[in-house]
N, C-alpha and C positions, 0 to 999 in steps of 0.2 A: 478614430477608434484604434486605428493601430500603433500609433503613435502613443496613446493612452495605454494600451495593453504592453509594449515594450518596455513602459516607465513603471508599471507592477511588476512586471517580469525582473526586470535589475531590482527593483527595492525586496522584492522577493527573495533574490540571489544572495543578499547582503542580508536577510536574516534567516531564514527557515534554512535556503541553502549555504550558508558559512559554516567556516569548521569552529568556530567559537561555539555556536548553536548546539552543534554536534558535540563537544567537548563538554559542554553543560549537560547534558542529556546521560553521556555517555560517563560522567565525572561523577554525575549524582548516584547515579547506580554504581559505579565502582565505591561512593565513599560510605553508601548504605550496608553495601555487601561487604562492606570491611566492620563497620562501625555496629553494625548488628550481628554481625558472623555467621554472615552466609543463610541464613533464614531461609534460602530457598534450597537446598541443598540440607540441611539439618531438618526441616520442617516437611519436607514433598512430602513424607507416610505423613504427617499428620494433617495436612490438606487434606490426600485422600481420606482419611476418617469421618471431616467435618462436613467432605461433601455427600459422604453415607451414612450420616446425622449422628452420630455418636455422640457430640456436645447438642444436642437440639434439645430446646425445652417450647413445650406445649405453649408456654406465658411469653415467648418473646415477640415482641414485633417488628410485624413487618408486610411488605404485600406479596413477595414470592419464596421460593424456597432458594436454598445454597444452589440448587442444580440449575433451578430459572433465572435465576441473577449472571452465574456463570453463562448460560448459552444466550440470554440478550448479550452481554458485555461480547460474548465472540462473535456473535452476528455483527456488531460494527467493526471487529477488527479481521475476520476471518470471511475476507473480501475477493478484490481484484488483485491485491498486492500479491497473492499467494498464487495466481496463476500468472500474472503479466510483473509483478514488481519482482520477483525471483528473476525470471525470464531475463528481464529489465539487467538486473543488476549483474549477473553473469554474462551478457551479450558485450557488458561496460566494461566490466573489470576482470571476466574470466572466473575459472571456476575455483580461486580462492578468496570473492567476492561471498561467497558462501559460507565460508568461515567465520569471516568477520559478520555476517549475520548471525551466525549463531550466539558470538562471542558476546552482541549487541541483545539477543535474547534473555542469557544468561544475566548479563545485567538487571536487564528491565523485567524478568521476575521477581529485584527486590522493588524495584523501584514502585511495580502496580500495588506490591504487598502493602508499602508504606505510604502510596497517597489512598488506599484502599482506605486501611485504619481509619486515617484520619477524617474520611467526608462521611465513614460511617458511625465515627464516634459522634459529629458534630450535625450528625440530619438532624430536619426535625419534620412535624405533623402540617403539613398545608389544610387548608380551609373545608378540605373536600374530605378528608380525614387518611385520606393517602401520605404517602412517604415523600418526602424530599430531601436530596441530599448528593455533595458534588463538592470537589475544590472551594468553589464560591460559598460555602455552605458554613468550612474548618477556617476558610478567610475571615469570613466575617464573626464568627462564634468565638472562635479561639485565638486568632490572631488581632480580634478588632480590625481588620482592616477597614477604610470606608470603599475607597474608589475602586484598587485590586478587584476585590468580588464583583463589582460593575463590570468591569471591563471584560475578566474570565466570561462572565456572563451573554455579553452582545457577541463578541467574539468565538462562544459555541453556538448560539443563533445562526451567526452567519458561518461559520463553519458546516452548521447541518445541510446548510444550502450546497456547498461549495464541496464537502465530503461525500454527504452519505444522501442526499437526494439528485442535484442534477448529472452528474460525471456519471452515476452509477446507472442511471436508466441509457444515459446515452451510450454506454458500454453493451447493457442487453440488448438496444436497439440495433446498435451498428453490427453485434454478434448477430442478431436472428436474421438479419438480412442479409449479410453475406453466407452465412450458412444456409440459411431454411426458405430465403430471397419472400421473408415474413416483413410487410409493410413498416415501414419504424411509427405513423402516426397509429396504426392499427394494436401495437407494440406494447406504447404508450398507455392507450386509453384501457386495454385489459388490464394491466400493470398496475395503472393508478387506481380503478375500481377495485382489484384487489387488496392493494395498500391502503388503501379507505377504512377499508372493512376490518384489515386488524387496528392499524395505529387510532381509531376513532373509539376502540374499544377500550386505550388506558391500557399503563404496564402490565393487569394480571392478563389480559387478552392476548399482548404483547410477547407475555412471557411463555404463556402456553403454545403459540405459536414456533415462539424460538427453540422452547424445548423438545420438539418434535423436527424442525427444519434442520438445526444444525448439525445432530447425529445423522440423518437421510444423507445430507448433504456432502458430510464428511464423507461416509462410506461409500458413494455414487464414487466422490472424486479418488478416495485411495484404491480403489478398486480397481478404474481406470487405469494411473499411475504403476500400482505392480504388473498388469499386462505389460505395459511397457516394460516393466524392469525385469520383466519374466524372458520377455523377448530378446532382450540384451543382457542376459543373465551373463557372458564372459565379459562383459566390460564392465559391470558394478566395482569389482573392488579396483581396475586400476582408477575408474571415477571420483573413487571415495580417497584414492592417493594424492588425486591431482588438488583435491581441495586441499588437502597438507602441504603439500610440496613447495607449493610457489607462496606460503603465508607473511612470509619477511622477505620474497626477493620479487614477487610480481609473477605475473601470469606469460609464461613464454609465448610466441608467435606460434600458430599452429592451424594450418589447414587457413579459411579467409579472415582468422582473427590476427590483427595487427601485435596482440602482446597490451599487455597493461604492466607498469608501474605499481608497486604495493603503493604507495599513497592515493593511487587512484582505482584501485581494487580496492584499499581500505573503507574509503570517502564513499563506493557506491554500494559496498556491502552494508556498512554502517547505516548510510542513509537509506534506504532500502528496507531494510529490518525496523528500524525505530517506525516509518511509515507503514509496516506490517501489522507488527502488535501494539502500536499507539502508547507503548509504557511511556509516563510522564506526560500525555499530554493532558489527563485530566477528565477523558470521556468516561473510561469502563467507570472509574467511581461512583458516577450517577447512576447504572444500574446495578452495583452493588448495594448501592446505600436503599435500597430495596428490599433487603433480604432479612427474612427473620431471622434476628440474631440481635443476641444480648449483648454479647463480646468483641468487639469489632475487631481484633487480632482473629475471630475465627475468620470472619469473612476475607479479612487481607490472605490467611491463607488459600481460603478458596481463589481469590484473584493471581496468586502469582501462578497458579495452574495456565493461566491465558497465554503468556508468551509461549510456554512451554509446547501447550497443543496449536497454536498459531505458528508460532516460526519454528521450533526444533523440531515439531514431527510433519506439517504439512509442508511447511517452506523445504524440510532437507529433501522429500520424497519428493516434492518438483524438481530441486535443483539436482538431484542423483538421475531423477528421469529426464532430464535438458543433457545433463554429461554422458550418461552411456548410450542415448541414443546418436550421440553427436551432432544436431542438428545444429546446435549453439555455436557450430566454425564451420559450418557446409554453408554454400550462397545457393540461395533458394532461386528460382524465378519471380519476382515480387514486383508489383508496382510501385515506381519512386513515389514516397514522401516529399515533398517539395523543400520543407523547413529541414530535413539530413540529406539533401542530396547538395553536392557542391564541387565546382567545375576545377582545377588543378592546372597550371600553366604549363606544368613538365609532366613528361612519362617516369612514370614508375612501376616497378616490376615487385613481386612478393618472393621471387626466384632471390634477390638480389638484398642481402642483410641490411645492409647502409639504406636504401631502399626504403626497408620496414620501420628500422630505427626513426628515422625521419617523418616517416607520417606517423607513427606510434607518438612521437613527441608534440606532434601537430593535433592531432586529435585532443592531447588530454591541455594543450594551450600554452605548451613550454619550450614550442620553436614556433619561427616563422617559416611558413612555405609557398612561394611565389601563387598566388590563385589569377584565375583567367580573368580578362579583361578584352572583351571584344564579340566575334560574330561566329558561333557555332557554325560550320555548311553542313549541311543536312541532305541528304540522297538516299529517295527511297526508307525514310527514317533512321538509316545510320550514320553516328556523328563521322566527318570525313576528316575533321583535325587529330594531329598525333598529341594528345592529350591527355590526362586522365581524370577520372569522374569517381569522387566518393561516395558512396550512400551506405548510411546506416553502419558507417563506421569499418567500411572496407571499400577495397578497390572494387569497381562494379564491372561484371561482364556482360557482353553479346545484349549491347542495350539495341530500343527500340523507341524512337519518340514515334507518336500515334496525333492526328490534329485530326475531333469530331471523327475518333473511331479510325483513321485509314494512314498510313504510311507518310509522314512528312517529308515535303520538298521545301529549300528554302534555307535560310539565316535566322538564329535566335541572339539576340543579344544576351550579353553575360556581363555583368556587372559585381565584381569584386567576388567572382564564383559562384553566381546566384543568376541560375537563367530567370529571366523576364518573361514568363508566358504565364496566362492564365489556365482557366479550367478546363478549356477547349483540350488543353493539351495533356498528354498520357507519357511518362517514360516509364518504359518496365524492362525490367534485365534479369540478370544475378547478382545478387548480393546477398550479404547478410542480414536477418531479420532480428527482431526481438520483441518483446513486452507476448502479450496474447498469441498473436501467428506463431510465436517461435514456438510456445506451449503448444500449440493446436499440432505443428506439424510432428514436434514429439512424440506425440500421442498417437500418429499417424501411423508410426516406426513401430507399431505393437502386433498380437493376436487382432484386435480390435478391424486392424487395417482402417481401410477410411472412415468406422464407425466411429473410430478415435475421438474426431473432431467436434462431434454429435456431443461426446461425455465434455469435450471442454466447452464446448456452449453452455450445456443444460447445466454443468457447474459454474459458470460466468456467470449465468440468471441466477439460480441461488445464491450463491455466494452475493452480489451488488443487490439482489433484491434485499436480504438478509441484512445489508447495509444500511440501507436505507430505513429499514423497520428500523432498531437501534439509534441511530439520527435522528427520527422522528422522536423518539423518546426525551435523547439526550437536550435537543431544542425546546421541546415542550417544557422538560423541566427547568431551564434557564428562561424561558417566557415565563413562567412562576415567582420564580425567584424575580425578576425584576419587574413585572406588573401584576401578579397576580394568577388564580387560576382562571376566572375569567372570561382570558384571552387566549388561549390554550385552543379554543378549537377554532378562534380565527388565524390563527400561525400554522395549525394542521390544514385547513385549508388552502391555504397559501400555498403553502409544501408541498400539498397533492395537485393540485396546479403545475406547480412549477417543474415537477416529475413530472406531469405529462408533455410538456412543452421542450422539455429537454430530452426528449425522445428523437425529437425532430432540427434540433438546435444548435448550433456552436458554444459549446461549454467552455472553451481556453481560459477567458477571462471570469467568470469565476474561480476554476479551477484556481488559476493563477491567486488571484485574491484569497482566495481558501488557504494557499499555502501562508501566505501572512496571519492570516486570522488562529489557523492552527498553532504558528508563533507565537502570541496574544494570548493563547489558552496554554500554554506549555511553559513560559519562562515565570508567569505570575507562579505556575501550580510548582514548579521545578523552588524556586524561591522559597516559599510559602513551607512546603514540607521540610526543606535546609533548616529554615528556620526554627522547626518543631520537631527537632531530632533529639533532644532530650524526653518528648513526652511520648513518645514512639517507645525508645528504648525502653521506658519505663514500663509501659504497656506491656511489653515484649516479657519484660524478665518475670513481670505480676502474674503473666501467663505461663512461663513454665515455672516458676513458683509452686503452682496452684496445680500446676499437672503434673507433678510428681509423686 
């Protein structure tokens, strides 16, 4: 199996994570926002209008409104990424990681605008008399494709698995148990009886849901967030400098962060953001093409609203609340990670430039650096070699290995900087954290004090629950599309299953596979819209045409 999961994991790297991948993504939204002129920026007042019904006519169809379409499509994208991908991405690349999120944002408001249009010009009526409509939808209607929409098709199925059901319960599981030390099988079973009960109701159940979860949800978490920033009110503007500063030359070394490289600040802010607001890969469309509406440029303007309130206002207020509290370059006390902890054959010091320089370059895979090879001695759980040990992407202090809970004695072999122990075994130190913990402890730094962590739970569960309702959707309607309605509530079943079970479970390899499959939904839809940039434009101009 691991052998197996290693061979996803490389075939994975080599597409979802490549900069080609990334350059298609980030190319299409640059050549929209040129080739349309900026639609998201000329048009933002006239979104807000369409979303407080000003073009609505009584006669159009659909099964929810502008407002429920909008909050299903940000329940799947207005997730984990916005508490631990932010976290994530600034822990990698430093705090002008954040930028280049934004910059990726920006984009991909054209980009929802214009596969939006398209899967809601080309829905159509399923058997049940409900709405259907998705990339697969503008594939097969308007472009003839045959295969294309197939493939879109299996590949958001398994996607819903891999996205927005198993990853996301095992997020609130492993949150309620370290925080609330709330059973993860006990977790599970409340969770998926809950999920039951809306996603078996069908999008308008769906939608009524979301349009009451997502404002809660929001405001729970921004609320949070300004304690924080209230609290660190003298560092917010040099925070908001540092994300400027370093844009074209890299993020300096400061406090336990080692320094990033702008190509490796670029590469995690970019990828980062695009896994945030999902622009271009093809999901929001299926809950737009929902919406009553005649027009389908109205609705694309509803859609580019998504990046906007997903990555430039939640993602900044994370990543300004990670920078002024500083937590993001302080080393926490934290138990090692096994897969980022990794053993070093020399000493090195953070005192000493040449030092940083060198494992900065080691980190992101652009030097070599001598790694251990041999037999850790261990006394009383302190390593007794003059060595050093990375975890989580900095130098690790005043470690502790623990064997079954108590103080190790003894020799660990090390192999190519990769100690050899199992579960039995515990090291915990100082280091730098990231993804969730780092969010948790920011939040820590507040008015709040320890309550803090309370708000980043309970918005962890929303937020992944909220995910997963949205997935459930987006799969159902791709089980339509390719056998029918039908089978629709035996694939819900499935799902609600498979959320329960992943409460308690090792998610990696889906995960993993997920990210390929997301590729599979992203390059057909990325393509697909390329190709229908004359009937877009068109669309576009008939619309202010008409509204003048």
């Amino acid at each position: 199996m691991n052998y197996f999961l290693h061979i996803i994991q490389i075939l994975e790297s080599y597409i979802s994570g490549s900069l080609w991948f990334v350059l298609l993504l980030l190319g299409t939204g640059f050549f929209y926002t040129i080739y349309l002129g900026f639609p998201q920026i000329r048009h933002f007042g006239t979104s807000i209008k369409v979303l407080r019904g000003k073009y609505d006519n009584p006669d159009d169809k659909g099964d929810t409104s502008h407002f429920q379409a909008l909050t299903t499509a940000l329940s799947g994208t207005v997730g984990t990424g916005n508490i631990a991908g932010v976290a994530f991405a600034i822990h990698l690349g430093g705090p002008s990681a954040l930028f280049w999120m934004l910059v990726t944002a920006l984009l991909g408001m054209c980009t929802k605008f214009v596969e939006v249009v398209l899967s809601h010009k080309y829905r159509e009526i399923n058997d049940k008399g409900t709405i259907s409509g998705g990339p697969m939808y503008y594939m097969k209607n308007g472009l003839k494709w045959k295969s294309m929409p197939i493939i879109f098709a299996i590949a958001t199925v398994i996607s819903s698995f891999g996205t927005g059901c198993l990853p996301q319960i095992n997020s609130i599981a492993n949150s309620l148990f370290t925080t609330l030390g709330i059973d993860k099988m006990l977790s599970g079973a409340i969770l998926s009886i809950l999920l039951a009960l809306v996603v078996l109701g069908g999008i308008k159940r769906i939608a009524k849901v979301t349009e009451k979860l997502i404002p809660m949800m929001a405001i729970l978490y921004i609320v949070g967030a300004l304690g924080v920033l209230a609290y660190n009110a003298e560092n917010i503007l040099p925070s908001i400098a540092s994300v400027f500063t370093g844009i074209f030359s890299g993020s300096a070394a400061t406090g336990g962060f080692l320094g990033a490289s702008l190509a490796f600040a670029f590469n995690r802010g970019v990828n980062r953001g695009l896994f945030s607001n999902e622009a271009g890969q093809g999901s929001a469309p299926i809950a737009h093409a929902s919406a009553k509406c005649s027009n389908p440029i109205h609705e694309g303007f509803v859609a580019l609203l998504e990046p906007f309130i997903d990555t430039i206002i939640i993602c900044s207020i994370t990543g300004i609340t990670l920078l002024s509290s500083g937590v993001w370059k302080e080393k926490i006390d934290t138990p090692f990670e096994r897969t980022n902890t990794i053993v070093l054959a020399e000493k090195y010091n953070e005192s000493n430039p040449s030092d940083v320089k060198k494992l900065k370059t080691f980190i992101i895979g652009d030097q070599k650096v001598p790694t251990f090879n041999g037999n850790l001695e261990v006394e009383e759980g302190r390593i007794l070699n003059d060595l050093t040990v990375l975890h989580a992407h900095s130098i690790a202090e005043n470690m502790e290995i623990l064997y079954k809970k108590k103080p190790f004695d003894g020799t660990i072999n090390v192999i190519k900087g990769v100690p050899q122990i199992d579960k039995n075994y515990v090291i915990h130190g100082q280091s730098l954290i990231h993804s969730a913990p780092l969010t948790t402890e920011a939040f820590t730094r507040s008015y709040f004090g320890e309550w803090g962590k309370y708000i980043v739970s309970i918005g962890l569960l929303l937020f992944a629950f909220s995910t997963a309702i949205a997935w459930a959707y987006y799969g159902s309607t791709a089980i339509i599309f390719l056998v029918g309605t039908k089978y629709v509530n035996w694939f819900l079943v499935v799902y609600i299953i498979g959320f329960f079970i992943a409460a308690f479970a090792d998610t990696t390899l889906i995960w993993t596979i997920s990210g390929i499959m997301i590729a599979l939904m992203t390059i057909p839809n990325l393509i697909g819209i390329l190709f229908m940039h004359k009937e877009v434009k068109q669309e576009l101009k008939q619309f202010e045409k008409d509204d003048q």
